[in-house]
C-alpha positions as protocol buffer text, in pm:
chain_id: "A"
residue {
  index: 1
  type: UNK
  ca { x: 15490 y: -12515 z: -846 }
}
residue {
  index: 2
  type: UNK
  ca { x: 15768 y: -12251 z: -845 }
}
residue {
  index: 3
  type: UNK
  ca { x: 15966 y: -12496 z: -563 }
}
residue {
  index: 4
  type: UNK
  ca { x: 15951 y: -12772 z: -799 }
}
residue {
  index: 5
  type: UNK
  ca { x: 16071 y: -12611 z: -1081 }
}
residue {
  index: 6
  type: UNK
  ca { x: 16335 y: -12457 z: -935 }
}
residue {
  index: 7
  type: UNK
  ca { x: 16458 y: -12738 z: -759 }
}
residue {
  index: 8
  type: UNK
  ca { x: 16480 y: -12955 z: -1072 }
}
residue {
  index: 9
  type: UNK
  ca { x: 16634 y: -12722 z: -1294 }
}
residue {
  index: 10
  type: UNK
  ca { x: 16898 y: -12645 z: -1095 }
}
residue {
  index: 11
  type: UNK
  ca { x: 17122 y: -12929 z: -1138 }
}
residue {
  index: 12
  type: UNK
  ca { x: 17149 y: -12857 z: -1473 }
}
residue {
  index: 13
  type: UNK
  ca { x: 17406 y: -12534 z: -1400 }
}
residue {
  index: 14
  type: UNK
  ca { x: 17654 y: -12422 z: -1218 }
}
residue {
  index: 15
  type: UNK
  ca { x: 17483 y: -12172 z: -1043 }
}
residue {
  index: 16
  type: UNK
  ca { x: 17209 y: -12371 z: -957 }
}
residue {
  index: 17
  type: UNK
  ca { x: 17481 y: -12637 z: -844 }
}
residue {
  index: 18
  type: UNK
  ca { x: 17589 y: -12365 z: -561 }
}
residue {
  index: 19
  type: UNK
  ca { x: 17290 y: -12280 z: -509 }
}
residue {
  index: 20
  type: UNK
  ca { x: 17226 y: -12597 z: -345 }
}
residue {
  index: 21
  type: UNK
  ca { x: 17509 y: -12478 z: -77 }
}
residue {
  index: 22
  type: UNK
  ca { x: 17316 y: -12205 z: 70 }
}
residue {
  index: 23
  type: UNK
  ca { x: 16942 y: -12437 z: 111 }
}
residue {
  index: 24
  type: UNK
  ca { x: 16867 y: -12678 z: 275 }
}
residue {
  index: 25
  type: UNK
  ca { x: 16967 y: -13007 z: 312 }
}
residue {
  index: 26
  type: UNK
  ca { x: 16626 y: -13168 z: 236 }
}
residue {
  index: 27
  type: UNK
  ca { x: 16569 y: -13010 z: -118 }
}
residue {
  index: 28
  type: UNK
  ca { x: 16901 y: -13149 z: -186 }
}
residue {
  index: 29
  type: UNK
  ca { x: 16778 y: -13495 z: -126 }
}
residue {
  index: 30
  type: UNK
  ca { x: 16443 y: -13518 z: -273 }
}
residue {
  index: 31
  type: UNK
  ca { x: 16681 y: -13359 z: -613 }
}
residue {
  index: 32
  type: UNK
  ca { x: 16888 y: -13652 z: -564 }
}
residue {
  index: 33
  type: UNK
  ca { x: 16597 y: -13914 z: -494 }
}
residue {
  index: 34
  type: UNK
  ca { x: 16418 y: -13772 z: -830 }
}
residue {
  index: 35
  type: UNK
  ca { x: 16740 y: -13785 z: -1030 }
}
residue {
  index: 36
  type: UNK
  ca { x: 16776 y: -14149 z: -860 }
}
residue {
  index: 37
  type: UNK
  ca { x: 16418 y: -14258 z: -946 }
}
residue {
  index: 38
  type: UNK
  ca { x: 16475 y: -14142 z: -1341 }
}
residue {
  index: 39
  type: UNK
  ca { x: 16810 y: -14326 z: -1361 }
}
residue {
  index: 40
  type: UNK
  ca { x: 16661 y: -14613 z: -1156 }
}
residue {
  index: 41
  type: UNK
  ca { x: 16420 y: -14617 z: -1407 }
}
residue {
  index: 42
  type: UNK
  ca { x: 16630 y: -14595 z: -1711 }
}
residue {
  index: 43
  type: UNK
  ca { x: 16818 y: -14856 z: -1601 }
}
residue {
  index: 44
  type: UNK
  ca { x: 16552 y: -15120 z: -1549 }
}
residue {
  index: 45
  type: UNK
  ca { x: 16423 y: -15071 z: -1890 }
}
residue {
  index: 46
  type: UNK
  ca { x: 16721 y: -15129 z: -2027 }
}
residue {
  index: 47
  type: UNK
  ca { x: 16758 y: -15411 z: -1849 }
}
residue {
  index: 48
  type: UNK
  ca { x: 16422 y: -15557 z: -1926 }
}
residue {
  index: 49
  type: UNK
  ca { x: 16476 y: -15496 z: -2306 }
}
residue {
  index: 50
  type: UNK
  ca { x: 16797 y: -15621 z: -2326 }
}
residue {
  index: 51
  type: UNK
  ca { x: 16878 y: -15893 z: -2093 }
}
residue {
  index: 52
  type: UNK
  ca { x: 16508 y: -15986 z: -1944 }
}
residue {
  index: 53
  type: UNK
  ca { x: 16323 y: -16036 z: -2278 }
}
residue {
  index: 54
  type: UNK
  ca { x: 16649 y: -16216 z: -2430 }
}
residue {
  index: 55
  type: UNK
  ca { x: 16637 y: -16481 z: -2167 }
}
residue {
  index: 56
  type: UNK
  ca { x: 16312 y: -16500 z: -2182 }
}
residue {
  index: 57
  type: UNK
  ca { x: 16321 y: -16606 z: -2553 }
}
residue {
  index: 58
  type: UNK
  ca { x: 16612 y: -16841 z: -2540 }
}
residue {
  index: 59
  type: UNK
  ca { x: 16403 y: -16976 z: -2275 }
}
residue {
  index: 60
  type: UNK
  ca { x: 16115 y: -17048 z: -2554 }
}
residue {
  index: 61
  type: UNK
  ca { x: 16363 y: -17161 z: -2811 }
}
residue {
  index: 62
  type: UNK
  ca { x: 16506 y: -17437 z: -2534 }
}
residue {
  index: 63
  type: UNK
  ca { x: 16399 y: -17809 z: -2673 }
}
residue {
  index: 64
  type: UNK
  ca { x: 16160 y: -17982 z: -2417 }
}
residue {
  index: 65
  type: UNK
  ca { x: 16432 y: -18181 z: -2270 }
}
residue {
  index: 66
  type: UNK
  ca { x: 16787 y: -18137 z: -2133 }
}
residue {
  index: 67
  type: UNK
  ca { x: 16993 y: -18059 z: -1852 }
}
residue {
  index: 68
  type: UNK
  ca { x: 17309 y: -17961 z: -1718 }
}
residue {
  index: 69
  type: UNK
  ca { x: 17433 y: -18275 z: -1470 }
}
residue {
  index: 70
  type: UNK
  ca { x: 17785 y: -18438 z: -1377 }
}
residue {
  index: 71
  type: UNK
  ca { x: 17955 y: -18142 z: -1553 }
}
residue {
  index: 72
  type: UNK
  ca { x: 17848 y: -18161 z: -1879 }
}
residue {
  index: 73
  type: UNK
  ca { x: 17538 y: -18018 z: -2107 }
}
residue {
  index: 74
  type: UNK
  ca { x: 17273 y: -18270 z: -2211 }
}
residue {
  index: 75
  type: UNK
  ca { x: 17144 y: -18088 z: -2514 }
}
residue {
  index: 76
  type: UNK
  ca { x: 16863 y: -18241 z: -2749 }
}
residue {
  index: 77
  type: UNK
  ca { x: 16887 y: -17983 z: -3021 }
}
residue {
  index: 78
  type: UNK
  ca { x: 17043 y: -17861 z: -3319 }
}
residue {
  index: 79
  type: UNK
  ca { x: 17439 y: -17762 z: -3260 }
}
residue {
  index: 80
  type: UNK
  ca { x: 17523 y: -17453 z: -3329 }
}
residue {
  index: 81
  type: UNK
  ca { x: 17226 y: -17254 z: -3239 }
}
residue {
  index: 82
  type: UNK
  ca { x: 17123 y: -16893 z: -3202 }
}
residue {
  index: 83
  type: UNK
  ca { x: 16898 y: -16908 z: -2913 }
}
residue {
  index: 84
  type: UNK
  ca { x: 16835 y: -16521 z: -2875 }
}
residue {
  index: 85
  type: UNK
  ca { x: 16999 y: -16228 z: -2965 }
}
residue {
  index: 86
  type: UNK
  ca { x: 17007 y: -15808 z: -2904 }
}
residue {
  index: 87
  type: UNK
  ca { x: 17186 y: -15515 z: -2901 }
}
residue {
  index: 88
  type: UNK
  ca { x: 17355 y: -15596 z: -2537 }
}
residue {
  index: 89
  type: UNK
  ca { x: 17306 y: -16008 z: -2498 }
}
residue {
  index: 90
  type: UNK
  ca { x: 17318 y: -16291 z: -2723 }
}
residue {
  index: 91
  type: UNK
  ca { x: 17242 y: -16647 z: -2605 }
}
residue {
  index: 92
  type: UNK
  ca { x: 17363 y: -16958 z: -2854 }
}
residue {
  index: 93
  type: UNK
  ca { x: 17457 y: -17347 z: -2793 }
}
residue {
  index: 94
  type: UNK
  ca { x: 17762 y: -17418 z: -2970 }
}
residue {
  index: 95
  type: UNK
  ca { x: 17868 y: -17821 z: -2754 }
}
residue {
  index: 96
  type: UNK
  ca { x: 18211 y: -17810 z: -2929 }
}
residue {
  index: 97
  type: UNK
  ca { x: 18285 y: -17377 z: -2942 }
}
residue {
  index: 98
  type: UNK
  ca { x: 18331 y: -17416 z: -3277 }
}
residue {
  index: 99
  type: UNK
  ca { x: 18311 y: -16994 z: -3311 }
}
residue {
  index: 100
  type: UNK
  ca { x: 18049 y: -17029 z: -3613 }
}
residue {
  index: 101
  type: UNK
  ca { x: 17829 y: -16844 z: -3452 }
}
residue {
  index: 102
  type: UNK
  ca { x: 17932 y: -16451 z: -3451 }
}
residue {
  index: 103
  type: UNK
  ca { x: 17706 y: -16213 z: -3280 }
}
residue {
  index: 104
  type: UNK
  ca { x: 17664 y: -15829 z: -3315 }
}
residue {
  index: 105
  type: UNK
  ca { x: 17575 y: -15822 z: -2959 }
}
residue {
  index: 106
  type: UNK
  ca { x: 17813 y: -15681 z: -2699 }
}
residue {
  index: 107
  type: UNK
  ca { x: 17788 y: -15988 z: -2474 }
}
residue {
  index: 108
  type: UNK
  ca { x: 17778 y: -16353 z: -2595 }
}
residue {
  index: 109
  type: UNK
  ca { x: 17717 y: -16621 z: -2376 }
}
residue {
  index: 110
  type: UNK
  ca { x: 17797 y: -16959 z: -2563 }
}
residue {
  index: 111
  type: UNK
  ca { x: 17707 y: -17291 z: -2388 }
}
residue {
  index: 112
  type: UNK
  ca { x: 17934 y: -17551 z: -2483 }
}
residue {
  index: 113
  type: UNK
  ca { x: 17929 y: -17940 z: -2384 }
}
residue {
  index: 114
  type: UNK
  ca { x: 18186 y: -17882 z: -2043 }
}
residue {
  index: 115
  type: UNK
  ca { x: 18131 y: -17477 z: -2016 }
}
residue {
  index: 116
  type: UNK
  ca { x: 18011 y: -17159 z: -2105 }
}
residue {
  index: 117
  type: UNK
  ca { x: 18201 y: -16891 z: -2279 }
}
residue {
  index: 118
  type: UNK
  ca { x: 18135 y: -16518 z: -2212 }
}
residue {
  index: 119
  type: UNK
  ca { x: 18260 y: -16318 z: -2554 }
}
residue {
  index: 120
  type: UNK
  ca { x: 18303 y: -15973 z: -2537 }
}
residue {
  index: 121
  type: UNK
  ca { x: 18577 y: -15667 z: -2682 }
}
residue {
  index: 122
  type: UNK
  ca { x: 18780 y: -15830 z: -2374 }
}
residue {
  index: 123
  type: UNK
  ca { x: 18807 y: -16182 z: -2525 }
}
residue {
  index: 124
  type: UNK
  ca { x: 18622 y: -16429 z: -2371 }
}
residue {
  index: 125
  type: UNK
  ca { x: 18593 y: -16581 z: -1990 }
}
residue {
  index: 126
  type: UNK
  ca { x: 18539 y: -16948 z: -1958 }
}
residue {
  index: 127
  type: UNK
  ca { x: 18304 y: -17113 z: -1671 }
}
residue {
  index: 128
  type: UNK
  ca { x: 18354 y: -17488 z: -1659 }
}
residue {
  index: 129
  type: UNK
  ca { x: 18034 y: -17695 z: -1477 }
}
residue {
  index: 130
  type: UNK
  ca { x: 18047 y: -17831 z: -1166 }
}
residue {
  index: 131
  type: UNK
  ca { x: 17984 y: -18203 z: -1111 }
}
residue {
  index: 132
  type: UNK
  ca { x: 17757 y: -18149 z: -828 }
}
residue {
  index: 133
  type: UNK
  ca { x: 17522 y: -17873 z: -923 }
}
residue {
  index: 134
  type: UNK
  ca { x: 17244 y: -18012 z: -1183 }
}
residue {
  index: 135
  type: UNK
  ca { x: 17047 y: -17777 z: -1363 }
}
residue {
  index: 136
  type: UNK
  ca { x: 16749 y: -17799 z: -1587 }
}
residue {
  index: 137
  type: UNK
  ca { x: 16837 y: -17660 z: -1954 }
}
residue {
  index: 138
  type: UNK
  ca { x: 16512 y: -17686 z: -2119 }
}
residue {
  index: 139
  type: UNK
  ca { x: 16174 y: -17506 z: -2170 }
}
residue {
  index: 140
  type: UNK
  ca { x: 15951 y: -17703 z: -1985 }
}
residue {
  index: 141
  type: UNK
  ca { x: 16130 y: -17658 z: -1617 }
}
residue {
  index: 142
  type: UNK
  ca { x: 16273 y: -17296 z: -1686 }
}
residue {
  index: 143
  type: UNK
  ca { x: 15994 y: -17134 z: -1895 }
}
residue {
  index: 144
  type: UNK
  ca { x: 15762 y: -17127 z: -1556 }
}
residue {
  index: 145
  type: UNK
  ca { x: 16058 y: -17058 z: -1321 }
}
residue {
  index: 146
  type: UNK
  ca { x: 16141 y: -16768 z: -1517 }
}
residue {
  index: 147
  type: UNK
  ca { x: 15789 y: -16655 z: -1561 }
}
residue {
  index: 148
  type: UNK
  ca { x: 15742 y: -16707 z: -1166 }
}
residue {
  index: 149
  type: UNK
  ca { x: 16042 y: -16493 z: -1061 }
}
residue {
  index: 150
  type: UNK
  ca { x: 16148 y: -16251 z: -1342 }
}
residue {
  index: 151
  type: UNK
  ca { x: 15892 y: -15988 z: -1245 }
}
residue {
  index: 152
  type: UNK
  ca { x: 16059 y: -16014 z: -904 }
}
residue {
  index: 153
  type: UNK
  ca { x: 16404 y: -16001 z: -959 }
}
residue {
  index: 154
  type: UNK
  ca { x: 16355 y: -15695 z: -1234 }
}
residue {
  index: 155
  type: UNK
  ca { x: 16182 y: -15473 z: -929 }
}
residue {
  index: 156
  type: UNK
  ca { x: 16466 y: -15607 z: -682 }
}
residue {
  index: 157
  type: UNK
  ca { x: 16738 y: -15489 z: -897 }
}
residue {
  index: 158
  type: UNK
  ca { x: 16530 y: -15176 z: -946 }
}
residue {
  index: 159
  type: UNK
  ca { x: 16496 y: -15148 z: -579 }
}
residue {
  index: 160
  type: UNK
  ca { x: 16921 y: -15172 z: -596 }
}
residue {
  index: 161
  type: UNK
  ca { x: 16985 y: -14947 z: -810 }
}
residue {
  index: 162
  type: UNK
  ca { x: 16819 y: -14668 z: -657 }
}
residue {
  index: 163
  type: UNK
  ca { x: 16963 y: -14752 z: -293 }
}
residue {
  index: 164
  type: UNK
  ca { x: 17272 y: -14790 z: -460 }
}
residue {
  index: 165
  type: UNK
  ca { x: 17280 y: -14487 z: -655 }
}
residue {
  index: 166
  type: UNK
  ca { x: 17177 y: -14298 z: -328 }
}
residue {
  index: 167
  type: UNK
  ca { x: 17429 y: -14495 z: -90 }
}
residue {
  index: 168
  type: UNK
  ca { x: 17704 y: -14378 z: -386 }
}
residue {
  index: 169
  type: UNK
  ca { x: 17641 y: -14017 z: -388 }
}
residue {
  index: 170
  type: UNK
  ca { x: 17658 y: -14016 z: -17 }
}
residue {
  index: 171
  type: UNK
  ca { x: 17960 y: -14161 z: -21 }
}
residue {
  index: 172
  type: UNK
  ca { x: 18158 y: -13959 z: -309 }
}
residue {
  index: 173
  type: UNK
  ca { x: 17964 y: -13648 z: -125 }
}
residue {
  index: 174
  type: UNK
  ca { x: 18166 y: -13736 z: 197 }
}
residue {
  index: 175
  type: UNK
  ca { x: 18462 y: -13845 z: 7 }
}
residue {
  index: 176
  type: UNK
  ca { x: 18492 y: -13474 z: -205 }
}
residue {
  index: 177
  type: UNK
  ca { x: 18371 y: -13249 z: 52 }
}
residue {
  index: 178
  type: UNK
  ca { x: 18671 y: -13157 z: 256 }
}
residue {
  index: 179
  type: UNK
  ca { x: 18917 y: -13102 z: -72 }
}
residue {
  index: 180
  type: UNK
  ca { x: 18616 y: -12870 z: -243 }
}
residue {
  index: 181
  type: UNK
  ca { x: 18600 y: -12658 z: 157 }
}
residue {
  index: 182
  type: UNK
  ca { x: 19011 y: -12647 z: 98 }
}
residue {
  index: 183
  type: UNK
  ca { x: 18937 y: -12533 z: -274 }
}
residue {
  index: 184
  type: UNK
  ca { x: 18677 y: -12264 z: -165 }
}
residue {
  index: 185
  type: UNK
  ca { x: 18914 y: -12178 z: 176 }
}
residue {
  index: 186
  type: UNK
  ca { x: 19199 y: -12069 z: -51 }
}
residue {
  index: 187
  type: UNK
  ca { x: 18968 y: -11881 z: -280 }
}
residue {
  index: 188
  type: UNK
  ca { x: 18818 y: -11720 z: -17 }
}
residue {
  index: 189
  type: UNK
  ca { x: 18456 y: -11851 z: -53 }
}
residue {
  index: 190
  type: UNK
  ca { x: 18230 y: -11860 z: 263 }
}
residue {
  index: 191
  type: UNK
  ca { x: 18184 y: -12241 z: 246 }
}
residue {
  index: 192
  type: UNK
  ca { x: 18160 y: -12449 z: 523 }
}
residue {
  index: 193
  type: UNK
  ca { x: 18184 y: -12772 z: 574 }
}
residue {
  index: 194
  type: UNK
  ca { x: 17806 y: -12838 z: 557 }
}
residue {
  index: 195
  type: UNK
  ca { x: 17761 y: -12633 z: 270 }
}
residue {
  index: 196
  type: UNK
  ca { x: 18054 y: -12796 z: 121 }
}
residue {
  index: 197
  type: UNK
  ca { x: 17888 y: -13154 z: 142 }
}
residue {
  index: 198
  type: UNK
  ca { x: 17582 y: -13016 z: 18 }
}
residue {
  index: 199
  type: UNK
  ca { x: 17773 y: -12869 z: -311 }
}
residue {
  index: 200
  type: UNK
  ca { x: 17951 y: -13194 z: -391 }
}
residue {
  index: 201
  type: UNK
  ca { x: 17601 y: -13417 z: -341 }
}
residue {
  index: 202
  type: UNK
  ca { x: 17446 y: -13153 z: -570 }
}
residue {
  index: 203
  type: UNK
  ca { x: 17756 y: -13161 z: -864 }
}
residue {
  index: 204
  type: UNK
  ca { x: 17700 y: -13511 z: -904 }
}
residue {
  index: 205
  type: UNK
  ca { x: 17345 y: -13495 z: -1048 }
}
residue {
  index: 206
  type: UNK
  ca { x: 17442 y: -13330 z: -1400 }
}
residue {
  index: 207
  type: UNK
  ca { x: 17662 y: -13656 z: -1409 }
}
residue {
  index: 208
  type: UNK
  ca { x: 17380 y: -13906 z: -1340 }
}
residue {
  index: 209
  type: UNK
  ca { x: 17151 y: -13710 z: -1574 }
}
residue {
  index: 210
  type: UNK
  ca { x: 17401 y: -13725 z: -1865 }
}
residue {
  index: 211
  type: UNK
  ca { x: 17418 y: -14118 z: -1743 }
}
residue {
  index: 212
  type: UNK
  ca { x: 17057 y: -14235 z: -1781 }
}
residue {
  index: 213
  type: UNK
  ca { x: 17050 y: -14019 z: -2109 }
}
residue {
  index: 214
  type: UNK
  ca { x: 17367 y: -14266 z: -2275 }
}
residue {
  index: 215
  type: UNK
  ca { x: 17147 y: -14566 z: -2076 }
}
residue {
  index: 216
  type: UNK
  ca { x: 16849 y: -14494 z: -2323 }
}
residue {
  index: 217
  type: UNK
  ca { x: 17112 y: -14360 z: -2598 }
}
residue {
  index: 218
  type: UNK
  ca { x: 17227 y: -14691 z: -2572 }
}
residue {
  index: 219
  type: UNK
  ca { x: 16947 y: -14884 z: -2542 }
}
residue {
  index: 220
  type: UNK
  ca { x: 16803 y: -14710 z: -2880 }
}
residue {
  index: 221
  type: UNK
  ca { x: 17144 y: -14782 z: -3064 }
}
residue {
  index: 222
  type: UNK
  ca { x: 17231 y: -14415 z: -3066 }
}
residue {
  index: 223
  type: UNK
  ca { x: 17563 y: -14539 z: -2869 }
}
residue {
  index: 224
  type: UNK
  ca { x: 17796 y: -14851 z: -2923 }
}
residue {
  index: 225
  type: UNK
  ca { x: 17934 y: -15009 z: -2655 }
}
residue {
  index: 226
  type: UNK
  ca { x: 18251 y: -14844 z: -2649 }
}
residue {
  index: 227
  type: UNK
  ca { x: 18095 y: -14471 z: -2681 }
}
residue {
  index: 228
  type: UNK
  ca { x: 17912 y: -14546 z: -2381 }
}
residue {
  index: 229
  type: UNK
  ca { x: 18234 y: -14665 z: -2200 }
}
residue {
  index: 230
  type: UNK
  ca { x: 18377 y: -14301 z: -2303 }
}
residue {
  index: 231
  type: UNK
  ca { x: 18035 y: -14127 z: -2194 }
}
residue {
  index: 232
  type: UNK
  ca { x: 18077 y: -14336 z: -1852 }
}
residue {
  index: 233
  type: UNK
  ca { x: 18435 y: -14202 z: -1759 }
}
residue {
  index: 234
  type: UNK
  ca { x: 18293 y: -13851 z: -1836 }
}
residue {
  index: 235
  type: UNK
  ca { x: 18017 y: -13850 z: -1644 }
}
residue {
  index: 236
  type: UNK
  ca { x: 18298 y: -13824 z: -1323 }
}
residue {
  index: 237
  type: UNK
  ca { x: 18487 y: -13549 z: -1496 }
}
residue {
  index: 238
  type: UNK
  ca { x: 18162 y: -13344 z: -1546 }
}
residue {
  index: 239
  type: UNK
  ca { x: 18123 y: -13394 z: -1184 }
}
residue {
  index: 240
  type: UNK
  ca { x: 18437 y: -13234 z: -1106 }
}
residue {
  index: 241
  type: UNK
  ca { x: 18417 y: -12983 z: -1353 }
}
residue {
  index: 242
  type: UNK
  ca { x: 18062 y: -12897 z: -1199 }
}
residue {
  index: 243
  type: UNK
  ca { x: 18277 y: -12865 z: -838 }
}
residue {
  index: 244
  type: UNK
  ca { x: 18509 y: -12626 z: -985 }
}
residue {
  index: 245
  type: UNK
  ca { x: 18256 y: -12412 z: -1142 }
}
residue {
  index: 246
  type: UNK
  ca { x: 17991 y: -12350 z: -889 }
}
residue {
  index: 247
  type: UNK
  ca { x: 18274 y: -12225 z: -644 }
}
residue {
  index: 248
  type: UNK
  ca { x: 18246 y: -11916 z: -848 }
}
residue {
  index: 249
  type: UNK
  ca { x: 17904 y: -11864 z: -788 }
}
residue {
  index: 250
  type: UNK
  ca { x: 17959 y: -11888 z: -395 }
}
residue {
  index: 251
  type: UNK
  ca { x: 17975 y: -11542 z: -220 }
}
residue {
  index: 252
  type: UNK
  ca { x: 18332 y: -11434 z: -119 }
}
residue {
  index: 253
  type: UNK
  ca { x: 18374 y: -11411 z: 215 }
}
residue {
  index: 254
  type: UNK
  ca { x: 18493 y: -11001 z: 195 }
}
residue {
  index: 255
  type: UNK
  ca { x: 18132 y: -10986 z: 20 }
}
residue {
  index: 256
  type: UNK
  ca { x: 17936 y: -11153 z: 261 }
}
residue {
  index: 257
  type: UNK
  ca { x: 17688 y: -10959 z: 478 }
}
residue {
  index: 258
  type: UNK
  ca { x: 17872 y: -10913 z: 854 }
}
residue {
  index: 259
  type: UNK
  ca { x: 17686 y: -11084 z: 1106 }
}
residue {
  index: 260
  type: UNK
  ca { x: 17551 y: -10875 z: 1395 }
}
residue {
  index: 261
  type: UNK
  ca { x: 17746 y: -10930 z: 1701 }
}
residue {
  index: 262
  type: UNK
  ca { x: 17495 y: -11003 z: 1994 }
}
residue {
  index: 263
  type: UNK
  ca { x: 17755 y: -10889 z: 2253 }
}
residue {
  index: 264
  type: UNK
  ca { x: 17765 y: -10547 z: 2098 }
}
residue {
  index: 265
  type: UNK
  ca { x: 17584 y: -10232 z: 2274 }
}
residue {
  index: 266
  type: UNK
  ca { x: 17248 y: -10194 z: 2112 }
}
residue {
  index: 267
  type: UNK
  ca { x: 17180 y: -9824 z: 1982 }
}
C-alpha cells in the first residue's frame, strides 16, 4: 500500500519529481500509464458528452429521407434548423447559410445546399461536396450505422489517446533530457543521462494532471473555450518549471557518498 501511495503522490512535487531520478525506471512508467489511463479517461467522456451524444441526436432529429449526392444536399426538412446543440458542438441545416442560426457552442457545423461550414472564434472553414461521394443524410440509414459503430470508434479513440499520450511523453522525455543533464552538469548535480530521462518523463505528469482537470473543468462549464486554450499552453510551462525545480532536490555531486574503489587494498 505504502508503494502505491508513494508512487502516485509524487508527481504532484518537486521533490517527488526528482525523486523519480534516483528509482527505477518501471515505477516511472506504471506513474505515467496511471496518469495516462485518468487523462485517457477524461478525455473520452468528454468526448462522449459532447460530440458522441450530439451526433447522436442530430441523428434522431434527421427527417426520414435525404441525402447528400452529385454535390449538393437533398434535404426534406424545415430550413434553418437546430439539429443539436452543446457546450463544445452544435449541428444545424441552414441550405442557403443564411447565419440565422447563432450557437453558444464552440464549434458549429452548418450544412448548407453545396457545403458545410465549420464556425468557430477562427471564422469559419468551408467544405464543398464532392460529386462522386453520395452519402445518406437522414435517420433511417444513419441512426443504425451510428448505433452499430459509435461504441467502437469511442473505445478506439480511447485506445489513441492513451498510446498517444504515452508515445508523447516518450518523445518530449528524449527530446528534454540532454539540455536538463547540461542544466544539472553546470550545477553540479549527480545526474546522468538515465536519471536525466527519467526526471523529464516524470515532470511531465503534473502537466497532464492539471490537463484532464481543465478536460472535466471544461466539460462542466467551469472553463470557456478560450481559458482552456490558456490552461493548455501552461500545462508545458509547468512542465518546465517542474524541470527546473526538482534539480534542486538532486544530490550535489561534492555531497554524494564516494564510491568504494574495488582496486583499492582492502584493510
Amino acid at each position: 500500500m505504502s508503494f502505491f501511495t508513494s508512487t502516485f503522490s509524487e508527481p504532484f512535487t518537486p521533490r517527488g519529481v526528482a525523486a523519480f531520478a534516483r528509482g527505477k525506471i518501471s515505477r516511472l512508467l506504471l506513474t505515467q500509464f496511471v496518469i495516462a489511463l485518468l487523462a485517457s479517461a477524461s478525455l473520452t467522456w468528454f468526448l462522449n458528452d459532447n460530440c458522441f451524444s450530439v451526433i447522436h441526436a442530430a441523428i434522431q432529429n434527421l427527417p426520414d429521407a435525404g441525402k447528400i449526392s452529385y454535390g449538393k444536399l437533398d434535404w426534406r426538412g424545415d430550413s434553418p434548423k437546430m439539429l443539436a446543440e452543446a457546450n463544445l458542438l452544435a449541428i444545424d441545416v441552414d441550405l442557403n447559410h443564411s447565419g440565422q442560426i447563432h450557437s453558444t457552442a464552440d464549434v458549429q457545423i452548418e450544412f448548407g445546399r453545396n457545403s458545410i461550414r465549420i464556425y468557430s472564434l477562427l471564422g469559419y472553414s468551408e467544405i464543398f461536396y464532392t460529386r462522386d461521394w453520395p452519402a445518406p443524410f437522414n435517420r433511417t440509414d444513419l441512426e443504425p450505422l451510428w448505433g452499430a459503430w459509435s461504441a467502437e470508434i469511442l473505445f478506439i479513440s480511447a485506445a489513441a489517446i492513451l498510446l498517444g499520450l504515452l508515445a508523447s511523453w516518450t518523445i518530449l522525455a528524449t527530446i528534454y533530457f540532454l539540455p536538463v543533464w547540461l542544466l544539472g552538469f553546470f550545477t553540479n548535480r549527480d545526474l546522468n543521462f538515465r536519471a536525466s530521462w527519467k526526471l523529464s518523463g516524470a515532470a511531465l505528469m503534473p502537466g497532464a494532471l492539471l490537463m484532464t482537470a481543465a478536460v472535466l473543468f471544461y466539460d462542466f462549464g467551469f472553463l470557456n473555450l478560450i481559458s482552456f486554450s490558456f490552461v493548455f499552453a501552461a500545462h508545458f510551462l509547468v512542465g518546465w518549471i517542474y524541470l527546473v525545480l526538482s534539480l534542486l532536490f538532486l544530490p550535489r555531486i561534492s555531497e554524494t557518498p564516494p564510491q568504494n574503489n574495488p582496486f583499492s587494498p582492502r584493510n
